[in-house]
py3Dmol code that shows the C-alpha trace and the ligand (Angstrom):
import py3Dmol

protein = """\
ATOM      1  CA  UNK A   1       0.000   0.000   0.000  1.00  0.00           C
ATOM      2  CA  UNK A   2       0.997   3.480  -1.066  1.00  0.00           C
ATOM      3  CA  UNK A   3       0.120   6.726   0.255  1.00  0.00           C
ATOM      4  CA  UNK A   4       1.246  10.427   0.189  1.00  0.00           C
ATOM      5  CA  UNK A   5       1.705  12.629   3.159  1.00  0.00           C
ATOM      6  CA  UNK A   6       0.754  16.171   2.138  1.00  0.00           C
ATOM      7  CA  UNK A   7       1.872  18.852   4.600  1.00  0.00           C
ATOM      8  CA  UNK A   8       0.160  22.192   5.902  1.00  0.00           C
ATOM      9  CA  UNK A   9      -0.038  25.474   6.832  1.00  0.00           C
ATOM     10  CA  UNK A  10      -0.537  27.511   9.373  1.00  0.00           C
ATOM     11  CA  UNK A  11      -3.053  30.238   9.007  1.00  0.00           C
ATOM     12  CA  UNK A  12      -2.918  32.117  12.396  1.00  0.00           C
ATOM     13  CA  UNK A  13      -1.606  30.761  15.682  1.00  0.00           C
ATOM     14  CA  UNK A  14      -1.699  32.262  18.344  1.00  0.00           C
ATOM     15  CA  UNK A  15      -0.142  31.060  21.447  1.00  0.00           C
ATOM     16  CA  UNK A  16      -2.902  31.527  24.497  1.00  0.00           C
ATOM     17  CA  UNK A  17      -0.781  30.094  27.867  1.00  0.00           C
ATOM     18  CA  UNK A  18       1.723  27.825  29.221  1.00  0.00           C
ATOM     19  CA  UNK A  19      -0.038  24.577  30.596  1.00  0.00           C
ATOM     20  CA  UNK A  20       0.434  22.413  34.285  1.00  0.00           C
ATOM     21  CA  UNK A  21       2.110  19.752  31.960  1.00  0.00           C
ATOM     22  CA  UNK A  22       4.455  22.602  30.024  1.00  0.00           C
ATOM     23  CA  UNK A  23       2.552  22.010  26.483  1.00  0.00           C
ATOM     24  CA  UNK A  24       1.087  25.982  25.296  1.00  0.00           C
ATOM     25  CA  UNK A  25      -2.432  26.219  24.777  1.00  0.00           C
ATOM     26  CA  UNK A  26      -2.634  27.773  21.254  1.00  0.00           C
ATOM     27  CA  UNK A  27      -5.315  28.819  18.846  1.00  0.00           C
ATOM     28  CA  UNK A  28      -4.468  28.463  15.021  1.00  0.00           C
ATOM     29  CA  UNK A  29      -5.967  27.115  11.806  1.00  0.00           C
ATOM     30  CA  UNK A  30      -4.548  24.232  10.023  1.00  0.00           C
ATOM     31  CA  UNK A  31      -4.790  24.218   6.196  1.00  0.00           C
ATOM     32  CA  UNK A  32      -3.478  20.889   4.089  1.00  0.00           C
ATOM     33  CA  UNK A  33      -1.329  21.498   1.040  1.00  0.00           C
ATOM     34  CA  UNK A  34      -1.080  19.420  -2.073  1.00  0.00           C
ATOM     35  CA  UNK A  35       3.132  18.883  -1.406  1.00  0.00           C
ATOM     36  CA  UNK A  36       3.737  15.535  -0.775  1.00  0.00           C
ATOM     37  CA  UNK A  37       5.894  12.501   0.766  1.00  0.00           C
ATOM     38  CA  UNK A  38       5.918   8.966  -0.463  1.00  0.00           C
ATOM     39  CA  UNK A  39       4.914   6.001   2.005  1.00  0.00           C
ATOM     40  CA  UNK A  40       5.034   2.560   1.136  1.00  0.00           C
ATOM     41  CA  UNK A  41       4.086  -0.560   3.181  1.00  0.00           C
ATOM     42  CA  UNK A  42       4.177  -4.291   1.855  1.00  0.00           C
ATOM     43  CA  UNK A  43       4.241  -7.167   4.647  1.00  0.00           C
ATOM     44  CA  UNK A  44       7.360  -8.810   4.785  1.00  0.00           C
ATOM     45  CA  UNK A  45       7.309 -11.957   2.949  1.00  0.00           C
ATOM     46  CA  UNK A  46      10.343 -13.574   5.385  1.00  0.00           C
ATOM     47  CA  UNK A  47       8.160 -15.106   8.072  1.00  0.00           C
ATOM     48  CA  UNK A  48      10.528 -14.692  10.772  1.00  0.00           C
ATOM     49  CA  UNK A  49      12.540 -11.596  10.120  1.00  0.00           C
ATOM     50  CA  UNK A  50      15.565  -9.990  12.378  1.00  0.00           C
ATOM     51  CA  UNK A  51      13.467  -6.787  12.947  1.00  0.00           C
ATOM     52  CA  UNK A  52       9.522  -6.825  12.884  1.00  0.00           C
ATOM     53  CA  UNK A  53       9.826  -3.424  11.153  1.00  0.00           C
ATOM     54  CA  UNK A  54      12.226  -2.783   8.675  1.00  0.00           C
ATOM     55  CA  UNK A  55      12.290   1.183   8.200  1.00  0.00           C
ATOM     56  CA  UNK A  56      13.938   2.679   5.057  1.00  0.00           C
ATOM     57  CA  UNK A  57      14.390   6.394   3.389  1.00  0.00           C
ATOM     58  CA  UNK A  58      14.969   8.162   0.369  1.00  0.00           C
ATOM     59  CA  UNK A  59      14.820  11.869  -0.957  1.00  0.00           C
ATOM     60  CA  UNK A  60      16.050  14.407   1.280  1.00  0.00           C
ATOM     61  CA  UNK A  61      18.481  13.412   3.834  1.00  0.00           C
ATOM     62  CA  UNK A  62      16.694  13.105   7.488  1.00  0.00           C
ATOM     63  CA  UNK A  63      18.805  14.328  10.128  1.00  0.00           C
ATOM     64  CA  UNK A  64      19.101  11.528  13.149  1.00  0.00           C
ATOM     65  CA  UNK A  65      18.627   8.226  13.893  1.00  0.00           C
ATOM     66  CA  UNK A  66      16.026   6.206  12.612  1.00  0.00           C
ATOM     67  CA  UNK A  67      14.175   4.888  15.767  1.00  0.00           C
ATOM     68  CA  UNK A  68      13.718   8.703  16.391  1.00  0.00           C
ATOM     69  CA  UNK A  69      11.497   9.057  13.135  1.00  0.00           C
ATOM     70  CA  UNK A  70       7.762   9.031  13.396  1.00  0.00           C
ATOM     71  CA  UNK A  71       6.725   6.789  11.028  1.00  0.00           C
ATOM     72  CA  UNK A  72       8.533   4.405  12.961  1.00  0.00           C
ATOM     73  CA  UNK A  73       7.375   5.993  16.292  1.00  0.00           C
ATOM     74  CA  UNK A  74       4.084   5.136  14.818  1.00  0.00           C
ATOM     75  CA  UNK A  75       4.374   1.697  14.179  1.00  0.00           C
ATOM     76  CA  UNK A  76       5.589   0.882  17.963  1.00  0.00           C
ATOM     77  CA  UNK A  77       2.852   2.620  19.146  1.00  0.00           C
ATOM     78  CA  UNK A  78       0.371   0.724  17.262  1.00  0.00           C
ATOM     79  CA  UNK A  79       2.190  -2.653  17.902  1.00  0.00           C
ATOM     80  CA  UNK A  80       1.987  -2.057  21.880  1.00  0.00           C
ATOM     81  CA  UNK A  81      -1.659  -2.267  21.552  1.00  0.00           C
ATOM     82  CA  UNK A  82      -1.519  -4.879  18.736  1.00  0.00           C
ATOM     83  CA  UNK A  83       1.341  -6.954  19.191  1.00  0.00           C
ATOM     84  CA  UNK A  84      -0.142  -9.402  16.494  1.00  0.00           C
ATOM     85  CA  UNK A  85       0.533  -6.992  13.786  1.00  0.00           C
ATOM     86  CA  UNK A  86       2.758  -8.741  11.123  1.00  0.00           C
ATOM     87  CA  UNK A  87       6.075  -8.041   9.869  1.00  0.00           C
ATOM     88  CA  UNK A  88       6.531  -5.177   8.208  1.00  0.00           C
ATOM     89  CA  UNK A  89       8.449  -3.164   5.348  1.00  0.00           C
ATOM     90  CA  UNK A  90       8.206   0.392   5.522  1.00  0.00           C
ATOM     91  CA  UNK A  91       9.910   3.026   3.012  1.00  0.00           C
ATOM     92  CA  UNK A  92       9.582   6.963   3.358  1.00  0.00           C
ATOM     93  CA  UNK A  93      10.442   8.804   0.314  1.00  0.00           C
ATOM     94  CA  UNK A  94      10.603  12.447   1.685  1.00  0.00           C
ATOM     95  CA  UNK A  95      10.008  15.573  -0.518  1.00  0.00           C
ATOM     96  CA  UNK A  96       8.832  18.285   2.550  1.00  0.00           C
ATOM     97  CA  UNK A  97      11.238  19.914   3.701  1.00  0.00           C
ATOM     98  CA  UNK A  98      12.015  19.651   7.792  1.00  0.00           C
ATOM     99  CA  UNK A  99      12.200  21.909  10.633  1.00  0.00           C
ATOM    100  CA  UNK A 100      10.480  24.168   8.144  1.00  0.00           C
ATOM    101  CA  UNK A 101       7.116  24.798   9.377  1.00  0.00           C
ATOM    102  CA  UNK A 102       4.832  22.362   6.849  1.00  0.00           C
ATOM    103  CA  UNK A 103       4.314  19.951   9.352  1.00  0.00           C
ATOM    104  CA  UNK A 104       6.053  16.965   6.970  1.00  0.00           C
ATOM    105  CA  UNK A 105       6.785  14.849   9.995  1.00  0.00           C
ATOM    106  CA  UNK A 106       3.730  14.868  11.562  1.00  0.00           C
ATOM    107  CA  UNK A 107       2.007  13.827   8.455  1.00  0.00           C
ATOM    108  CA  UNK A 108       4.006  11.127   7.834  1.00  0.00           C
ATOM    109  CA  UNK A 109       3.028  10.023  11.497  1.00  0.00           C
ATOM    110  CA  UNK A 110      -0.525   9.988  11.614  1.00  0.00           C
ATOM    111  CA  UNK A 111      -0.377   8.738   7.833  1.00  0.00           C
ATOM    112  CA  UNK A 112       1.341   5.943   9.400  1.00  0.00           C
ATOM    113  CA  UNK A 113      -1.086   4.981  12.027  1.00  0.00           C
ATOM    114  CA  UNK A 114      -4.358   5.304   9.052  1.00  0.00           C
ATOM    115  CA  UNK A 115      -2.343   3.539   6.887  1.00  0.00           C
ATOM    116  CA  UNK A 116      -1.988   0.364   9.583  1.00  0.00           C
ATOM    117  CA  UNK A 117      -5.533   0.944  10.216  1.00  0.00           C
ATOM    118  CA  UNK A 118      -6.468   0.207   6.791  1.00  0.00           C
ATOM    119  CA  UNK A 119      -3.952  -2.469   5.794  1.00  0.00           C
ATOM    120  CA  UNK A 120      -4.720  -4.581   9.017  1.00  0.00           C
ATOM    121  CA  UNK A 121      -8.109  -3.941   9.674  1.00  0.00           C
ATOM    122  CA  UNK A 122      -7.438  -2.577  13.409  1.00  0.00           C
ATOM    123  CA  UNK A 123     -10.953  -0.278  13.217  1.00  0.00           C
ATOM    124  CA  UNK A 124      -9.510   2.231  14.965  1.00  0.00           C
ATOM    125  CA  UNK A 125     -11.950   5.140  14.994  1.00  0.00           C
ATOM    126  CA  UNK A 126     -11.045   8.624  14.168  1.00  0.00           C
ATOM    127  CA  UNK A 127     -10.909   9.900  17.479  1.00  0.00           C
ATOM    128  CA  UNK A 128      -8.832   6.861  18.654  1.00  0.00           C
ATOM    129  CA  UNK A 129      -6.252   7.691  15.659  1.00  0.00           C
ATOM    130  CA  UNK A 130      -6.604  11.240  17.232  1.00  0.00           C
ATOM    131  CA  UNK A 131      -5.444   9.854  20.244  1.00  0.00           C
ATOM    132  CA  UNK A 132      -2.519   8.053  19.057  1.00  0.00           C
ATOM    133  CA  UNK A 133      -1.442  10.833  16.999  1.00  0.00           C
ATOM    134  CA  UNK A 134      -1.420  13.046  19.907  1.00  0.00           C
ATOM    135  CA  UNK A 135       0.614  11.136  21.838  1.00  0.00           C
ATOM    136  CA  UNK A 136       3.616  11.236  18.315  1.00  0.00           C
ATOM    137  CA  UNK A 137       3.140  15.100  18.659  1.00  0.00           C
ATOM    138  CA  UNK A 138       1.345  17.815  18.731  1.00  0.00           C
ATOM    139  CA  UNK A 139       0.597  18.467  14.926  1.00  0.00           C
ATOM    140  CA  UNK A 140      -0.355  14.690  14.330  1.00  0.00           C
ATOM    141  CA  UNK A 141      -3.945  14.805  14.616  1.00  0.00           C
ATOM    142  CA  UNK A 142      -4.404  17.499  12.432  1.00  0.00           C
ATOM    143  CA  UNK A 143      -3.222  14.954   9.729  1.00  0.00           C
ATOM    144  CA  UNK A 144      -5.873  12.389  10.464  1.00  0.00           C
ATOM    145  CA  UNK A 145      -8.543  14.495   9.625  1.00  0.00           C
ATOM    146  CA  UNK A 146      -6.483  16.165   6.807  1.00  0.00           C
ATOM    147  CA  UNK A 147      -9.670  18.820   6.193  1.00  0.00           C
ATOM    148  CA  UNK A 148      -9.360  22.649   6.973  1.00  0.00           C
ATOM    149  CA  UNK A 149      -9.541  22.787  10.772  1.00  0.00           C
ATOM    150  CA  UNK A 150      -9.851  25.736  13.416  1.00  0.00           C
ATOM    151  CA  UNK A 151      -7.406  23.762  16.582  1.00  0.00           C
ATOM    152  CA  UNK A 152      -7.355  24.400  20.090  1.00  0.00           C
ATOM    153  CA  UNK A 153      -5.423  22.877  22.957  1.00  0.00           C
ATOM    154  CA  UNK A 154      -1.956  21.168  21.802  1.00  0.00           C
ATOM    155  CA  UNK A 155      -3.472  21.274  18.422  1.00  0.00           C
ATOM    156  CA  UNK A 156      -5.853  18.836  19.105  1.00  0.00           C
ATOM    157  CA  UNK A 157      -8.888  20.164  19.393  1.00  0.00           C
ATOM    158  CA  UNK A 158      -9.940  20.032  15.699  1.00  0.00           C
ATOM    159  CA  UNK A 159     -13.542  21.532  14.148  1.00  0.00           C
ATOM    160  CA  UNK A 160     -13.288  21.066  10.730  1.00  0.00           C
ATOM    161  CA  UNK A 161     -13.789  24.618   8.628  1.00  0.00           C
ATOM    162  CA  UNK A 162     -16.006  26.278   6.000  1.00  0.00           C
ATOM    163  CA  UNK A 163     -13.303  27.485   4.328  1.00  0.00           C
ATOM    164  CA  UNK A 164     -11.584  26.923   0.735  1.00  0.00           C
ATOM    165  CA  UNK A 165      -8.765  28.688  -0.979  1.00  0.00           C
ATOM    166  CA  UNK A 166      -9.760  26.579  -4.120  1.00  0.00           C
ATOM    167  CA  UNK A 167      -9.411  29.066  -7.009  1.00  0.00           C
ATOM    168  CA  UNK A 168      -6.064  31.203  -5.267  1.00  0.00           C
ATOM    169  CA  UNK A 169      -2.468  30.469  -5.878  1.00  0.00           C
ATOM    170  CA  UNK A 170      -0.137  29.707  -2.718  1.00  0.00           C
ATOM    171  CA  UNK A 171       3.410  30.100  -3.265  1.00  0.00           C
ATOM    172  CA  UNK A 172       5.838  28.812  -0.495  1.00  0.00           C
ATOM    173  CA  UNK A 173       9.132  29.965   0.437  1.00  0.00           C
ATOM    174  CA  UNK A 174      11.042  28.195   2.386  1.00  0.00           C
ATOM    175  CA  UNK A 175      14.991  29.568   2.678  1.00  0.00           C
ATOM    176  CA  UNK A 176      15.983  26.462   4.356  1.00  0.00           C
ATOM    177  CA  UNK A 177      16.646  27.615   7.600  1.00  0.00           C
ATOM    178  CA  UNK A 178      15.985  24.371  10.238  1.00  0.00           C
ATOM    179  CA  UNK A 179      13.737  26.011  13.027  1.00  0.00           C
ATOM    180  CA  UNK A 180      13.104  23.829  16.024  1.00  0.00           C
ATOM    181  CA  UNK A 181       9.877  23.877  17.383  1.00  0.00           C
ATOM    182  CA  UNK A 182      10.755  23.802  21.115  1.00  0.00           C
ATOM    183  CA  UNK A 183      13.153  26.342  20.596  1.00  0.00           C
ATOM    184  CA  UNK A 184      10.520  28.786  19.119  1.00  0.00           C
ATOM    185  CA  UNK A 185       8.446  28.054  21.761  1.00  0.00           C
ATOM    186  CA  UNK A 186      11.362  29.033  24.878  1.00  0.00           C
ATOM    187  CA  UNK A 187      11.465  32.296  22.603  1.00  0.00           C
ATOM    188  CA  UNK A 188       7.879  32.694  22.993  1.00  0.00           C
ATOM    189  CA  UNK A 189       8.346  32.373  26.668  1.00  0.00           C
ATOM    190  CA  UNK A 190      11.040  34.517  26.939  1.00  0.00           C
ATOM    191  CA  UNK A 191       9.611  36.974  24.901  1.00  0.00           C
ATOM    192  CA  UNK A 192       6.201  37.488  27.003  1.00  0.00           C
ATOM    193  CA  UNK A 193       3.986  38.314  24.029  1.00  0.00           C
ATOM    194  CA  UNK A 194       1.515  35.735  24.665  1.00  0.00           C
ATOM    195  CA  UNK A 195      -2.062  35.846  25.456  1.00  0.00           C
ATOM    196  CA  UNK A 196      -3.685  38.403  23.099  1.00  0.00           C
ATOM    197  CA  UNK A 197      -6.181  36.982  21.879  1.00  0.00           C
ATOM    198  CA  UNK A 198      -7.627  38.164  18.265  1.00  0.00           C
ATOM    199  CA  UNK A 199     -10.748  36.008  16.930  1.00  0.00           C
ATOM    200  CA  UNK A 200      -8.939  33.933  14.510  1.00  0.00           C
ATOM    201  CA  UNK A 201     -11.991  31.401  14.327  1.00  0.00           C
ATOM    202  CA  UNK A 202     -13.823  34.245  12.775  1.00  0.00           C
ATOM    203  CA  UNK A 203     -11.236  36.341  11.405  1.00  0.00           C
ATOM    204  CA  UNK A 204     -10.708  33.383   9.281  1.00  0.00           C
ATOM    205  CA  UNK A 205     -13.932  33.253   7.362  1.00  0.00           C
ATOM    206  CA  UNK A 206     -13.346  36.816   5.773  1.00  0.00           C
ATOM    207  CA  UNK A 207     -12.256  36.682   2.515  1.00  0.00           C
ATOM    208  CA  UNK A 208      -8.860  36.323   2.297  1.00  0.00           C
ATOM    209  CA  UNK A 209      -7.800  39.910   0.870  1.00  0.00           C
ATOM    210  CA  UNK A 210      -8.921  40.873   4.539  1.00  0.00           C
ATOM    211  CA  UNK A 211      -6.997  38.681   6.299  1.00  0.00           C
ATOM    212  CA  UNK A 212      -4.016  40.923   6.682  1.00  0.00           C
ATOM    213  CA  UNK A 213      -3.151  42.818   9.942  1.00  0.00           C
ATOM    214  CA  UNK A 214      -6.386  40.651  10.726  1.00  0.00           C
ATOM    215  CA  UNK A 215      -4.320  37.299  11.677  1.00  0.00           C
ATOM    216  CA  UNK A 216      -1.528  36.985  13.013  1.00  0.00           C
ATOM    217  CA  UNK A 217       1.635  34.303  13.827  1.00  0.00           C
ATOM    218  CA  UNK A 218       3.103  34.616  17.227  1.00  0.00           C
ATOM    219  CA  UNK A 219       6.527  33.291  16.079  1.00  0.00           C
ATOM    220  CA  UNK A 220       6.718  35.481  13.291  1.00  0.00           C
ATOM    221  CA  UNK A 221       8.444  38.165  15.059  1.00  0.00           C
ATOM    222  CA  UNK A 222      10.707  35.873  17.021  1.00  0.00           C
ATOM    223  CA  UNK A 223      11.859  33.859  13.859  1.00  0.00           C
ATOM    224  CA  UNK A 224      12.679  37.554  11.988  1.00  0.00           C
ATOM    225  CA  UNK A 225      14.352  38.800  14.943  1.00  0.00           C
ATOM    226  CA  UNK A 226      16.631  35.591  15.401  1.00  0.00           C
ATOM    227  CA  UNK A 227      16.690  35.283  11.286  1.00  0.00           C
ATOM    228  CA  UNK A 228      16.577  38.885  10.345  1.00  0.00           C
ATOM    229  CA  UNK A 229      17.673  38.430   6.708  1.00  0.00           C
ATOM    230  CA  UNK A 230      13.654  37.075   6.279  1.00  0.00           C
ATOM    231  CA  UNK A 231      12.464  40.339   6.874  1.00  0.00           C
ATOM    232  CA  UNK A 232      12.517  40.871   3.372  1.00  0.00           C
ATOM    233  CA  UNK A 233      10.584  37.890   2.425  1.00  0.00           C
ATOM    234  CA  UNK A 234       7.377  39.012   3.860  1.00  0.00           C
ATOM    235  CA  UNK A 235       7.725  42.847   2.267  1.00  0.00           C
ATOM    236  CA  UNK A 236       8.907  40.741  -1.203  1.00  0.00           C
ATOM    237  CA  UNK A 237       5.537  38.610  -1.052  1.00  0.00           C
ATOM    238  CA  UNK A 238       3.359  41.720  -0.798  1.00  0.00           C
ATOM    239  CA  UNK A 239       5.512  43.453  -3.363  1.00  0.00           C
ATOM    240  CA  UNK A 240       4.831  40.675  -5.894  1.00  0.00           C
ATOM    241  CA  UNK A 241       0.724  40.432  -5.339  1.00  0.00           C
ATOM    242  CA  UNK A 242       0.663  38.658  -2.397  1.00  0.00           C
ATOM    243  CA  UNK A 243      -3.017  39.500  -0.918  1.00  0.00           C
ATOM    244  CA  UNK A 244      -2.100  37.606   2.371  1.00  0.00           C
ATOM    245  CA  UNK A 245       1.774  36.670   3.163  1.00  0.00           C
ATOM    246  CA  UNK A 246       2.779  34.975   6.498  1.00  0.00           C
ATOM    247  CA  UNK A 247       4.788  32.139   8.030  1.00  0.00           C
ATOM    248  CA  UNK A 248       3.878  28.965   8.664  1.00  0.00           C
ATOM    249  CA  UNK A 249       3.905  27.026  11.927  1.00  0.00           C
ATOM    250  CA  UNK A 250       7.138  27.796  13.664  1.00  0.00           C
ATOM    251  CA  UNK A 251       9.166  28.713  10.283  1.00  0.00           C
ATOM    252  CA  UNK A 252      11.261  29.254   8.060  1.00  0.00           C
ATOM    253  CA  UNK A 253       8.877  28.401   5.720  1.00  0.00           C
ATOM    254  CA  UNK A 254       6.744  31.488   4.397  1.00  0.00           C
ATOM    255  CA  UNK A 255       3.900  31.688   1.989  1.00  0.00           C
ATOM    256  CA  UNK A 256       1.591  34.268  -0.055  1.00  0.00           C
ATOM    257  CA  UNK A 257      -1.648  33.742  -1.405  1.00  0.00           C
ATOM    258  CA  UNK A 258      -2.111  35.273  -4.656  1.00  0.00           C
ATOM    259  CA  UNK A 259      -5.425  35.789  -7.400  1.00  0.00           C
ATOM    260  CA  UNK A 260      -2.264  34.994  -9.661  1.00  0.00           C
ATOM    261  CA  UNK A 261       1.472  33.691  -8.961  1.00  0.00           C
ATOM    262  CA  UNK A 262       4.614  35.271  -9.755  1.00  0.00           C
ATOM    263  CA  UNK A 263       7.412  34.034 -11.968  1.00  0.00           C
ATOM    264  CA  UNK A 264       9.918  35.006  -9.401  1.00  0.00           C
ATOM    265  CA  UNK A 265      10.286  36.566  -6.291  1.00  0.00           C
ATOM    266  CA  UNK A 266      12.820  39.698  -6.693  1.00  0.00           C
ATOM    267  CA  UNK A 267      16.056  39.037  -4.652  1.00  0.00           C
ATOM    268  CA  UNK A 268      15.191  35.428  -3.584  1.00  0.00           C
ATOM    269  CA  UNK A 269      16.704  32.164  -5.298  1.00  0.00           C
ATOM    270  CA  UNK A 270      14.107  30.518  -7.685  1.00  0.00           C
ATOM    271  CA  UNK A 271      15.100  27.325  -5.691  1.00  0.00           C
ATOM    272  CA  UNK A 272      13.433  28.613  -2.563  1.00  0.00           C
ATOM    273  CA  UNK A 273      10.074  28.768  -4.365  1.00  0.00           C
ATOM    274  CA  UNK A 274       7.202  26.512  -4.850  1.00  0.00           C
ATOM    275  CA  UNK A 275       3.625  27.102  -6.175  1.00  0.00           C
ATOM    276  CA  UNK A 276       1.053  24.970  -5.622  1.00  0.00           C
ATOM    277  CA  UNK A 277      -2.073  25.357  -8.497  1.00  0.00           C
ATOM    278  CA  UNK A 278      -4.855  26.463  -7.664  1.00  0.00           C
ATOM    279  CA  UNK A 279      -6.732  23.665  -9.312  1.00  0.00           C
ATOM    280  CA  UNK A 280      -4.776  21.174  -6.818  1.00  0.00           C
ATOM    281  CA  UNK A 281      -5.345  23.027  -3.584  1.00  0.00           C
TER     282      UNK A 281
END
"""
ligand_1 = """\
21
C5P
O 4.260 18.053 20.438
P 5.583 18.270 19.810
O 6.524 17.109 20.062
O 5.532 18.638 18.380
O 6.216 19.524 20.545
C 7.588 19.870 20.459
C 7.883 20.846 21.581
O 7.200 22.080 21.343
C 7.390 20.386 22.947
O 8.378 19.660 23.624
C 7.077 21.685 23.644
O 8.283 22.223 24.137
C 6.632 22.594 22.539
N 5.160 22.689 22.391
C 4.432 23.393 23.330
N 3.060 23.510 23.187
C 2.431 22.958 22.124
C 3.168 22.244 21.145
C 4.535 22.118 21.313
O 4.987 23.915 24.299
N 1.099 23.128 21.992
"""
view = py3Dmol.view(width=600, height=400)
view.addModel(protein, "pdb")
view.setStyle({"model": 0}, {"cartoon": {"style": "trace"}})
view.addModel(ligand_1, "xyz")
view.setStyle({"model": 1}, {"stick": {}})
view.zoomTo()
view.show()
């Protein structure tokens, strides 16, 4: 069995407050993109194998070791609960870029967990996959649903949307600069700008050519200050059409929406480019 990953973005978040158990509470809307990894299961055919999981990668080089990735994460998390589960052959071929935002690791998690749903038959519900997900990391449930979702809590808390960008053109930038998410989020801390809170559940169903100065990132500021050669990426965004232009997640990645895409971004490499069609997305 074969299936593709896609990752997201981020439009909003907004960090609310630190929790008893150190997680943030955090408002933001997850959107799912049409850019894509490649996972592949087949059972093994050796009946009694060294390893009940053999993991393998291609594409672009994952930093770390192997037991640390979370398709593999996923796997021993399903195979507590259902030690039965046969061997298995497992290959990632990995096109999203990391530490960039997109959430690429995270969907390859919870992708995991509905793709051993389906292959074995387990009948895990949605909200059990939820579960599971949740406990890989905080952007994995998102990816079970995989539908526009307002999210609350760790990210968790998903109520699927109204709301299409069918028909607009979303150009990502990502100047591959690794951002770690628990580093943004000591920043956050450090930097004592949480806790405004703007109505990004309804901010969100304007039209999109309102959306700016209506909805904001809290990391935003913290990645340009640490990173401040981005600063220009946002200005260059909105200087090319862009009618909305933030960053995703906790960076580096950045995208605009636009009624129609640029050729090029003005001082940026082509390289760090991608548009996704309107017709896919
Ligand atoms: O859940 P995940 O493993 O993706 O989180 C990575 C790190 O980001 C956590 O260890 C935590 O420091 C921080 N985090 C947080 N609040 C969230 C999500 C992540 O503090 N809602």
């Amino acid at each position: 069995m074969v299936v593709f990953p896609n990752c997201k973005i981020n439009l909003g978040l907004q960090i609310l407050d630190q929790r008893p158990d150190g997680y943030h509470n955090l408002e933001t809307v997850f959107y799912p993109v049409p850019l894509k990894d490649a996972l592949e299961a087949i059972r093994n055919p050796d009946p009694h194998p060294t390893e009940a999981l053999l993991f393998s990668q291609s594409g672009l080089p994952v930093s770390g070791d192997a037991a640390a990735n979370l398709c593999v994460k996923a796997w021993h998390l399903l195979k507590k609960d259902f030690p039965d589960l046969p061997p298995l052959r497992l290959h990632l071929h990995k096109l999203i870029p990391m530490g960039a935002g997109l959430g690429g690791g995270s969907a390859d998690g919870a992708f995991t967990l509905n793709l051993l749903n389906q292959l074995f038959g387990l009948q895990l519900s949605a909200e059990q996959r939820i579960g599971y997900a949740l406990q890989l990391g905080s952007d994995c449930p998102f990816f079970i649903l995989n539908r526009p979702c307002f999210a609350r809590g760790r990210g968790e808390l998903l109520d699927p949307l109204p709301l299409s960008l069918r028909g607009w053109h979303l150009v990502l930038v990502n100047p591959g600069i690794h951002i770690s998410t628990a580093w943004a989020f000591t920043a956050l801390k450090q930097s004592r700008t949480a806790g405004r809170s703007l109505q990004l559940r309804e901010a969100i169903l304007q039209p999109p050519d309102q959306w700016r100065g209506l909805i904001r990132n809290d990391f935003e500021p913290l990645v340009l200050q640490a990173h401040p050669e981005l600063n220009h990426l946002l200005n260059s965004l909105y200087d090319a059409g862009a009618v909305y232009a933030a960053m995703s997640g906790s960076g580096s990645t950045f995208f605009g929406l636009f009624r129609t895409a640029p050729d090029r971004l003005p001082g940026f490499p082509p390289h760090w480019m991608l548009k996704i069609l309107a017709a896919e997305f």
